[in-house]
C-alpha positions in Angstrom: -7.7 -36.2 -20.5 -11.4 -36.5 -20.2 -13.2 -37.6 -17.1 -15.9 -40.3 -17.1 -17.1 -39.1 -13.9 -20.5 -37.1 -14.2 -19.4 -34.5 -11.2 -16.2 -33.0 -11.7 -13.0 -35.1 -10.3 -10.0 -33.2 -9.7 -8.3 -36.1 -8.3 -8.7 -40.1 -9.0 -6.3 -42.3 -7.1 -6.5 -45.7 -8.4 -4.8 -48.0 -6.3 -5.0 -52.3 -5.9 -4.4 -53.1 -2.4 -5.8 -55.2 0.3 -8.5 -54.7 2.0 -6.4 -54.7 5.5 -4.0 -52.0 5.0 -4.1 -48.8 6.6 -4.7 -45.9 4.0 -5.6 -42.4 4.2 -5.5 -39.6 2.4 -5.0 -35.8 3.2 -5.9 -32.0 1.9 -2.8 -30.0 3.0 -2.0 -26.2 2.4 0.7 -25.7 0.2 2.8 -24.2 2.3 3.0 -27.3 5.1 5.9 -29.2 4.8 4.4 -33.3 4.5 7.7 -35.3 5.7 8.0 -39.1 4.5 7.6 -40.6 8.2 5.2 -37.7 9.6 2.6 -39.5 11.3 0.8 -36.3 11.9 -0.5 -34.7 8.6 -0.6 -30.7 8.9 -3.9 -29.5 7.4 -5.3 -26.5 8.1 -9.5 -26.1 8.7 -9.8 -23.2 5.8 -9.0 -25.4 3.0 -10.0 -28.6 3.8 -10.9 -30.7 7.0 -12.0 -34.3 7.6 -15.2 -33.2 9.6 -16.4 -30.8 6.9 -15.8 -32.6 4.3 -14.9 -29.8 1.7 -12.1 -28.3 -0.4 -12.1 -24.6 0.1 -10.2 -22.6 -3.0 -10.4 -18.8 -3.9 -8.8 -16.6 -6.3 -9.2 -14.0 -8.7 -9.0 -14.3 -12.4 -5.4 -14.7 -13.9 -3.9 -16.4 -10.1 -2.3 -19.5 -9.9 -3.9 -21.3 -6.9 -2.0 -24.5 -5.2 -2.5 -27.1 -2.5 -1.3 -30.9 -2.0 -2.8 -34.2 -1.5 -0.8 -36.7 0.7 -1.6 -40.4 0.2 -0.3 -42.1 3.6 0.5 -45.8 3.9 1.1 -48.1 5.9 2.4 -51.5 5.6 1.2 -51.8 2.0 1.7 -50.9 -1.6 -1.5 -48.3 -3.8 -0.7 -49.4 -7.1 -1.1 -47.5 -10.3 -1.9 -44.3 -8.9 -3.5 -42.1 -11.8 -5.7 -38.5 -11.9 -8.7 -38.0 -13.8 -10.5 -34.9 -13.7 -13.2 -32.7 -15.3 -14.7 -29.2 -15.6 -15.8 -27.0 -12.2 -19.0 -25.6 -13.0 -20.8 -22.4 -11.6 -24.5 -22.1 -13.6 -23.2 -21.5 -17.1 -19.9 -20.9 -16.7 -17.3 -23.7 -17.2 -13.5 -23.6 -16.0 -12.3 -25.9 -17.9 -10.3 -29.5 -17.4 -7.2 -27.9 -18.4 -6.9 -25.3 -15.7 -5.6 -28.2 -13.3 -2.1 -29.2 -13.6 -1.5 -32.7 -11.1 2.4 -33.0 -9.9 4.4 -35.7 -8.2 6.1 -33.4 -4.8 9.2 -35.7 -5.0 10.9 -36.2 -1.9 15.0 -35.3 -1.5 16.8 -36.6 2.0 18.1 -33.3 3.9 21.1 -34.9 6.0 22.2 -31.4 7.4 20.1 -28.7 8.9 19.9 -25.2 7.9 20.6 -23.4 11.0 19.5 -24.5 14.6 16.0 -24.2 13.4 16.4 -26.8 10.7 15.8 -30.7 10.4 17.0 -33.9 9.1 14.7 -36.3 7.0 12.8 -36.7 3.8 11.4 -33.2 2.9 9.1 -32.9 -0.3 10.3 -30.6 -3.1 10.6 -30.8 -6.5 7.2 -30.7 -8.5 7.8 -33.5 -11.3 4.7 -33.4 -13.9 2.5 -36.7 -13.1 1.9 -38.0 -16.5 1.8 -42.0 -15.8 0.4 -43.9 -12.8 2.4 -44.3 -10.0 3.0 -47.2 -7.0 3.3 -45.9 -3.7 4.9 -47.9 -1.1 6.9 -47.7 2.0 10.8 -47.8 1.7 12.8 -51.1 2.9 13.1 -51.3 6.4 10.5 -48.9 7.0 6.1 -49.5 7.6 4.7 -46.0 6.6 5.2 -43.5 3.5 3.5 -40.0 2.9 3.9 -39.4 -0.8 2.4 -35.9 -1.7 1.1 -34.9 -4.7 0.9 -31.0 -5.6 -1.7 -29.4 -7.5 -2.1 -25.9 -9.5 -5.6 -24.6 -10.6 -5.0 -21.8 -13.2 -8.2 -19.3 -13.3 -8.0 -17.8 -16.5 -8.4 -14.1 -16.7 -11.9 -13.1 -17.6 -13.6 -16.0 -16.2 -16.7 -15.3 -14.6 -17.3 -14.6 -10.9 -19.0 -17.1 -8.9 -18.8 -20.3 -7.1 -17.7 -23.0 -8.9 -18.0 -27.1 -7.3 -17.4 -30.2 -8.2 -16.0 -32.8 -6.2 -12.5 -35.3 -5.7 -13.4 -39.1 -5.9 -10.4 -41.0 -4.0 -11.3 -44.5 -6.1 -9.1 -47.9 -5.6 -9.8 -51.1 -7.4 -12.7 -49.2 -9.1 -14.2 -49.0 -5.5 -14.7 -45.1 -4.8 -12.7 -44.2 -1.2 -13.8 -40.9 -0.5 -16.0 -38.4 -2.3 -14.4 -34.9 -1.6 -16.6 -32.1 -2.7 -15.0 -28.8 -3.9 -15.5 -25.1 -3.7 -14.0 -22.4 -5.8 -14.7 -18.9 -5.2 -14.1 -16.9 -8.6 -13.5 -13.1 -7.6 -15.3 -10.7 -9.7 -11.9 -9.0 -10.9 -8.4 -10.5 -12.3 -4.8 -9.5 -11.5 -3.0 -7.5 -13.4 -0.8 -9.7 -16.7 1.8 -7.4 -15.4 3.0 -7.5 -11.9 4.1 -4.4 -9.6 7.2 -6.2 -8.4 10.3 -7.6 -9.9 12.1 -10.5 -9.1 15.2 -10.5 -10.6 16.7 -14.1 -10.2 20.0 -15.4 -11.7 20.3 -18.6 -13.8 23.4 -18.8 -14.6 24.7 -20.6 -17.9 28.5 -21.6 -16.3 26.6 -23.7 -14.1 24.3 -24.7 -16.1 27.2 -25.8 -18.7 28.9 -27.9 -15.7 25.6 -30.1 -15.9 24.2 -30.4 -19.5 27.0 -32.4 -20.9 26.6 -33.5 -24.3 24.4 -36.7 -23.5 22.4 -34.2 -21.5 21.7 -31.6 -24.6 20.1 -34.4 -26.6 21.1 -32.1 -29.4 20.1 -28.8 -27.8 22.9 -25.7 -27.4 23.6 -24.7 -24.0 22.0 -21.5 -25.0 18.2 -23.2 -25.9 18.6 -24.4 -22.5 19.5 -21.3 -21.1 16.2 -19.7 -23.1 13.8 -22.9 -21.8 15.0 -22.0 -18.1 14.4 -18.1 -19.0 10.9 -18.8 -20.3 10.1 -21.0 -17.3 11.1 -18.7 -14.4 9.1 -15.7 -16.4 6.2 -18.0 -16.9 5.9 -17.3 -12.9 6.8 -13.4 -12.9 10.5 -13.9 -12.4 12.9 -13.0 -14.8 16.7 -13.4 -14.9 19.0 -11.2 -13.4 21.4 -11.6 -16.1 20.5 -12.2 -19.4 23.8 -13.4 -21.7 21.4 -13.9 -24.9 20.5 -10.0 -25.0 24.6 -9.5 -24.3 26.3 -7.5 -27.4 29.1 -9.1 -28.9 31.9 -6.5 -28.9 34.7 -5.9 -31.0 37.8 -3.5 -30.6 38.3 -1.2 -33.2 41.2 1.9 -33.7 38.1 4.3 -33.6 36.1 3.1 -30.5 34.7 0.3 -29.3 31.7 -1.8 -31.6 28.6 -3.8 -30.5 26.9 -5.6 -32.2 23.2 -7.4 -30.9 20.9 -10.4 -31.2 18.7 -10.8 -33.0 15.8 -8.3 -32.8 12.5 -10.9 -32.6 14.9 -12.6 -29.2 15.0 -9.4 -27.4 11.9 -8.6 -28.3 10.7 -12.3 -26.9 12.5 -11.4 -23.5 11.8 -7.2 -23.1 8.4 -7.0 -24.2 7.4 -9.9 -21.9 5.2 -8.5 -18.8 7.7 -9.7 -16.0 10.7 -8.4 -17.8 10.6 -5.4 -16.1 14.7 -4.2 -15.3 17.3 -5.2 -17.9 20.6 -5.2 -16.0 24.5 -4.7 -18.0 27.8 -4.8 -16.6 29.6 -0.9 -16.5 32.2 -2.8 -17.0 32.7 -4.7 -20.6 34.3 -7.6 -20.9 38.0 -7.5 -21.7 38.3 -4.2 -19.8 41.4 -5.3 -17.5 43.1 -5.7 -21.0 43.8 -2.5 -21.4 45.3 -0.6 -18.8 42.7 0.1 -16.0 44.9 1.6 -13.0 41.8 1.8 -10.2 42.4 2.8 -6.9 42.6 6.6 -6.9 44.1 7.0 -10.6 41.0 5.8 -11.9 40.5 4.3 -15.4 43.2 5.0 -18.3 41.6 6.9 -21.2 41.6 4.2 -23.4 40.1 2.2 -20.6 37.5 4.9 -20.3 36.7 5.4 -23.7 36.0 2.1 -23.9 33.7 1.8 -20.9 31.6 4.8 -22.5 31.0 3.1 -26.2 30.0 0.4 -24.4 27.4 2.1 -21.7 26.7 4.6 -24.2 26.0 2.1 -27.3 23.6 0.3 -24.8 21.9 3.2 -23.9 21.5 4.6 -27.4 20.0 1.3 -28.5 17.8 0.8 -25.3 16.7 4.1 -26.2 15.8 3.9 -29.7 13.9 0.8 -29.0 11.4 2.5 -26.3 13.3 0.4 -23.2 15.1 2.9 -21.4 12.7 2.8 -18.6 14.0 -0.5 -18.1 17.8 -0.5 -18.4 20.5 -0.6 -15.3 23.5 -0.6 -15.4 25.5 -2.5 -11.8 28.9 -1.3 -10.5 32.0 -3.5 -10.5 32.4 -4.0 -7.1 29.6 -6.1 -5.0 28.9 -5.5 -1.1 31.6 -2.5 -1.4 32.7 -2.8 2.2 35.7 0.4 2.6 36.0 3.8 1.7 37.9 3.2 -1.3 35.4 0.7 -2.4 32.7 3.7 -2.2 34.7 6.4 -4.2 35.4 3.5 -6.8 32.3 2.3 -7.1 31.3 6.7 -7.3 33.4 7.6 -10.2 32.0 4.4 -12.0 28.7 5.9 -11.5 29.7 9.0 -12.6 31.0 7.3 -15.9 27.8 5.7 -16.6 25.7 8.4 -16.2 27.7 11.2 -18.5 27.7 7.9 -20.9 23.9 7.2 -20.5 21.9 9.9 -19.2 18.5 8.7 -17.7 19.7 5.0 -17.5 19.7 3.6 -14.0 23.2 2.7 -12.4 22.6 -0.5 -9.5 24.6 -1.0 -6.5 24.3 -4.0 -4.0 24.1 -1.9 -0.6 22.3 -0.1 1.8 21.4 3.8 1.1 22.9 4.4 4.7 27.0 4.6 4.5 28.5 2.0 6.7 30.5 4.3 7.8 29.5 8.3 8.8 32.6 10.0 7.3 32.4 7.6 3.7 30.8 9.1 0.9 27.7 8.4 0.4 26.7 6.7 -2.6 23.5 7.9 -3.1 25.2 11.3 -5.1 25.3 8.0 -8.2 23.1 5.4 -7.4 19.2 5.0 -8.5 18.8 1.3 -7.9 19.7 -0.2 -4.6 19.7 -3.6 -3.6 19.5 -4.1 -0.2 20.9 -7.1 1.8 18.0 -8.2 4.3 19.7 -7.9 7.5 19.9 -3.7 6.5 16.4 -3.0 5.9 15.2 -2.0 9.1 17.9 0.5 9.5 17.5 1.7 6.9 13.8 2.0 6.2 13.1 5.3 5.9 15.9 6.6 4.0 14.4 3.6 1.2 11.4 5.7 1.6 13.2 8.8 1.1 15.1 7.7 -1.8 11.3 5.6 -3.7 10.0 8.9 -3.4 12.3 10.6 -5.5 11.7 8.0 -8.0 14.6 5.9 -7.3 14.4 1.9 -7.3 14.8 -0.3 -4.3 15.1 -4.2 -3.7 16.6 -6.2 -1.6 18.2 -9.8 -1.3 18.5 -12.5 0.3 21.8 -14.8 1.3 23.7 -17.9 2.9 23.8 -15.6 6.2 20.2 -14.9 6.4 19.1 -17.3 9.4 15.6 -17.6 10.8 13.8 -16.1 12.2 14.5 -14.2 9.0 13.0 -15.7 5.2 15.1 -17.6 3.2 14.6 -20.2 0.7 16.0 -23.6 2.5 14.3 -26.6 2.3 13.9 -28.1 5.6 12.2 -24.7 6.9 8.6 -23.5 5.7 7.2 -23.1 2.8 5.5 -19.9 4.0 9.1 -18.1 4.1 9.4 -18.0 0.5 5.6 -17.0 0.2 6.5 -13.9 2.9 9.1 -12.7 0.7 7.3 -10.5 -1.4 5.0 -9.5 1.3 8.2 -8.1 3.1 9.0 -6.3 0.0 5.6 -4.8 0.1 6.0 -3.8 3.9 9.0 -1.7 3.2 7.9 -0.4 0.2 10.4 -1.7 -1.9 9.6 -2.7 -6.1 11.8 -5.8 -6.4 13.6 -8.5 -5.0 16.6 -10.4 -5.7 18.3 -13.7 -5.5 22.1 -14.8 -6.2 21.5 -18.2 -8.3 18.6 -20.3 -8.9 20.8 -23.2 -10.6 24.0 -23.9 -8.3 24.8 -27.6 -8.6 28.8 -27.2 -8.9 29.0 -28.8 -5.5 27.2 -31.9 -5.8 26.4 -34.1 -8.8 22.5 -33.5 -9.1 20.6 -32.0 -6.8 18.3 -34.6 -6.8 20.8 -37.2 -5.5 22.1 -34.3 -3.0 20.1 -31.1 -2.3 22.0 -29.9 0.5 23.7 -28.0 -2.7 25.7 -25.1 -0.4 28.6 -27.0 1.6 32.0 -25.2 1.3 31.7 -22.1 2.1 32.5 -19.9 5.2 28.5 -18.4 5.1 26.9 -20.9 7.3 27.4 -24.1 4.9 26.3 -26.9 4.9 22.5 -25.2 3.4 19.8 -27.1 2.0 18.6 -25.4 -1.1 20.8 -22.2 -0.7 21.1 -21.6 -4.5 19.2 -24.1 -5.4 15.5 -23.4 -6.3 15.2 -25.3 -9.8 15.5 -29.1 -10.7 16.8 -30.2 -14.2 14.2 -32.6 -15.5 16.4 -34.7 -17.1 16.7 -37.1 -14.2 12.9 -37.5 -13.7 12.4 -41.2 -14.5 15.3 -42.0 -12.4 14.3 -40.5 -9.1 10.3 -40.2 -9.5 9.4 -42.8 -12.0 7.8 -40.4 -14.4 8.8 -39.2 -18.0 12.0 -36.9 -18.3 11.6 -32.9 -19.1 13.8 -31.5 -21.5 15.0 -28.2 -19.1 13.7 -27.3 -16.0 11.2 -28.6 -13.3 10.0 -26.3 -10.3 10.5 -26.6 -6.5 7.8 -26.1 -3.5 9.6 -22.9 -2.6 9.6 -21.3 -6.3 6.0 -21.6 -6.5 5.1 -20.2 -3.0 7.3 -17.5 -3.9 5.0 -17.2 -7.0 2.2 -17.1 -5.1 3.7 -14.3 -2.6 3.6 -12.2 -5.6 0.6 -13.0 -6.5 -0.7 -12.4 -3.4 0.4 -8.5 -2.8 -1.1 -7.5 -6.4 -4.5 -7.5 -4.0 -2.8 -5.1 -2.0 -1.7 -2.9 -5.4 -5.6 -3.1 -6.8 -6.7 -1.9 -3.2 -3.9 0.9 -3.9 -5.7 1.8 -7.6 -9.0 1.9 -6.1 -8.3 4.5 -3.4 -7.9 1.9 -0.5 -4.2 2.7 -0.1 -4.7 3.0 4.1 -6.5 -0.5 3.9 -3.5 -1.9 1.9 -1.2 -1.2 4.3 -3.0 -2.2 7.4 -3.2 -5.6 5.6 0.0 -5.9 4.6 0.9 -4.8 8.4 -1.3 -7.4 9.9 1.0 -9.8 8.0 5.1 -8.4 8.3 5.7 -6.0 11.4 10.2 -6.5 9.9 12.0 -8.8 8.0 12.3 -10.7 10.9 9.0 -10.7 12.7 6.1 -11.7 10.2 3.7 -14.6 9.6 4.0 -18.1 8.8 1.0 -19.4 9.7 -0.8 -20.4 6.1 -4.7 -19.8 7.2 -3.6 -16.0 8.1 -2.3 -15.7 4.6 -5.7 -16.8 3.2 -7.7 -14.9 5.4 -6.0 -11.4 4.7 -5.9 -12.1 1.0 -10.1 -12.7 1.4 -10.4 -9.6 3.5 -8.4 -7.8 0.5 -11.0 -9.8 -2.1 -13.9 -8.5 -0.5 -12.9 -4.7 0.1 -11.7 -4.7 -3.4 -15.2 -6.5 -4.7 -17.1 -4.0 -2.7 -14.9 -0.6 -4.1 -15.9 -2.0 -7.5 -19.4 -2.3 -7.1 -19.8 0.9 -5.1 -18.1 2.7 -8.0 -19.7 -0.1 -10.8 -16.0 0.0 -12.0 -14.2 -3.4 -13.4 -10.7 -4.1 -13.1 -8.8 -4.7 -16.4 
């Protein structure tokens, strides 16, 4: 779309309406929640505010930067809303039209709180794309809407440092409303294509079979829409916990057990992507309890056995060939072991994965510290631990112990984690989900982790009902728990914009993005011999899992302390990040 404008317009809203109604419009942080009734709009001085007069953006090359525009009325209708923009210019240099990416931040009706410190009401969250103008207008029986619109400024890697402006023109019945001018600070060095942390998430294709019937498909498998929502959450540096497309099909032979893979060019579309960085199997295969597996203190049967090792061991030895080892894990049977026998099970598993696959990591979901003092510990087996939230603090410095033997760490987040603690639930912050990854920093962890991006079993569309966790004994009902993607199949009906075939994002996935994003400052710091300034940074922001900030201006203003230390490194040493 080409602008008309001769100053770069980032935003056009064109809107017939009368002269006499009230309109205004808003430059929020992305992190501030913008409620349909709010009368008060949260912006925040660093990015925008009504007496300077100026959008304020910074990033470095290859970051994803985001912030919303709410259009508030009141007693009227804006008709046709639209965006037109341009190119940002700095001298020379051009970032062009197509680095900006406009979105409708639809709003879904939370009717239950998350926890004491949750609310009730309209609550913006899924990001539909905005490709066709839009009316805004208040609901029946009510005088005022804020509709918010999200926006994403891509800065390409390699593009030149410097400030870039241009300006948002606000424009209704070809009248111009407001002429917002805008700053973009381009940092002379980009982030790295491939992150220091991993995020494994899981999309699971059960669920996702429960809701693509076959009016849904429009002639796609279940397994093209597994691979569009795969692509999507690794086009944001998160990949998926389990993968059932790079699963071996196995079949039972008198002489062992046979696998047989995908094709080669599909695993090579997954593991040689830049966020693929763990590739996690099952120990156990499926079809295992067919055969006779005693457990408990007999242990597996040797046929049961034998068959465990072809199928660790053919993994491995194909992993291996194909230069991935350094990525493959292998997860016990038993999740959250919580008794003794549950440790010495989940022991000899380990013990059978690593004869079978030497070098390959074996994951278990618990803390490195026994619950209790006389159980064995499992750390004689495991490499990868993943951590429940609630368990890092006492158990921070054995974490530390065990990273600095070159073991893996991450940690997760669940239905029982309440504030003040981060989790993912709509009616709470937006800046919990960007504090994740800086928590992970803080405790020196690589990855994180998260049980399902994709459960809708328990209410037709999350759309229609996002409070998608209600049945369960963990602090249901939760708004979101579960829940962080919406299928953009029902676009047009609940937004008035085209359908997407597959997936659409939420406010909480992309902040979670951009926590990522953010700590890579922290790691270039780290390469450049700034390690001690890392950590003070990363300190001023998390103190524990449950004491850090949420304020969005502090985020901003530690990531630009970590821009300039890093800017000035580089030109001490006339170095250049690649």
């Amino acid at each position: 779309m080409k602008s008309t404008l001769s100053v770069l317009a980032l935003l056009t809203l064109c809107a017939a309406a009368s002269l006499s109604a009230a309109r205004s419009v808003y430059v929020v942080p992305a992190e501030n929640r913008v409620r349909m009734l709010d009368e008060k709009i949260p912006t925040s001085d660093f990015l925008w505010s009504a007496r300077e007069n100026v959008i304020k953006l910074a990033g470095a090359g290859g970051e994803r930067l985001r912030f919303q525009v709410v259009a508030a009325v009141e007693r009227d209708t804006l008709r046709q809303v639209c965006f037109k923009w341009g190119e940002l210019k700095s001298g020379q240099s051009v970032l062009p039209a197509a680095a900006l990416k406009p979105f409708l931040a639809a709003l879904v009706r939370v009717y239950a709180p998350s926890g004491k410190e949750g609310a009730v009401g309209w609550f913006q969250d899924p990001l539909a794309p905005l490709a066709e103008p839009l009316d805004i207008f208040p609901d029946r029986w009510q005088s005022r809407k804020d509709q918010t619109f999200w926006l994403e400024l891509d800065i390409p890697r390699g593009q030149p440092a410097g400030v870039y402006e241009g300006a948002l023109d606000i424009v209704c019945s070809d009248s111009l409303l407001a002429h917002l001018p805008l700053r973009l600070t381009v940092h002379p060095f980009d982030l790295p294509a491939s992150g220091h942390l991993f995020a494994l998430f899981n999309c699971s294709k059960g669920w996702l079979g429960r809701y693509y019937t076959e009016r849904r498909l429009q002639g796609r498998s279940l397994d093209d829409v597994l691979a569009q929502y795969f692509d999507f959450m690794l086009d944001r540096g998160i990949q998926p916990w389990f993968n059932p497309l790079l699963q071996p099909k196995t079949t039972d032979k008198e002489d062992g057990l046979s696998l047989e893979w995908p094709d080669p060019a599909l695993e090579k579309h997954y593991l040689n992507h830049p966020a693929y960085s763990r590739v996690t199997f099952p120990a156990r295969p499926r079809g295992l309890d067919d055969d006779d597996d005693n457990g408990g203190e007999e242990g597996l049967s040797p046929a049961a056995e034998r068959k465990v090792k072809d199928w660790v061991g053919g993994i491995y030895e194909h992993y291996k060939a194909n230069g991935w080892l350094d990525k493959l894990t292998f997860f016990g049977p038993i999740d959250e072991p919580n008794s003794r026998a549950a440790y010495e099970d989940l022991i000899r598993w380990g013990q059978i994965v690593h004869e079978a696959a030497p070098g390959a990591g074996y994951q278990v979901t618990e803390q490195p510290l026994p619950q209790e003092p006389d159980w064995p510990p499992l750390s004689s087996v495991a490499t990868d631990w993943v951590v429940h939230g609630s368990n890092l603090e006492s158990n921070r410095e054995e974490i530390a112990r065990l990273i600095g033997r070159g073991q893996h760490a991450s940690w997760y987040i669940s239905c029982d984690q309440l504030y003040p603690m981060a989790n993912y639930f709509i009616d709470m912050t937006a800046a919990d989900s960007r504090a994740v990854a800086w928590i992970t920093r803080r405790y020196g962890m690589q990855g994180m982790l998260y049980w399902a991006v994709n459960y809708w079993p328990e209410v037709v569309s999350p759309w229609r009902d996002p409070v998608t966790w209600k049945r369960s004994e963990c602090n249901s009902p939760l708004a979101g728990e579960g829940s962080l993607l919406y299928p953009g199949e029902e676009i047009r009906s609940y937004c008035r914009q085209p359908d997407v075939a597959g997936p659409v994002s939420s406010v909480r996935f992309e902040m979670l993005h951009k926590g990522m994003q953010d700590v890579e400052y922290l790691f270039l710091l780290d390469s450049l011999g700034r390690k001690a300034d890392a950590d003070r940074l990363c300190r001023d922001m998390v103190i524990s899992a449950e004491v850090f900030s949420r304020e969005p201006e502090r985020y901003e203003q530690v990531k630009a302390e970590a821009a300039r230390l890093i800017a000035e490194t580089l030109k001490k040493s006339k170095g250049k990040l690649k």
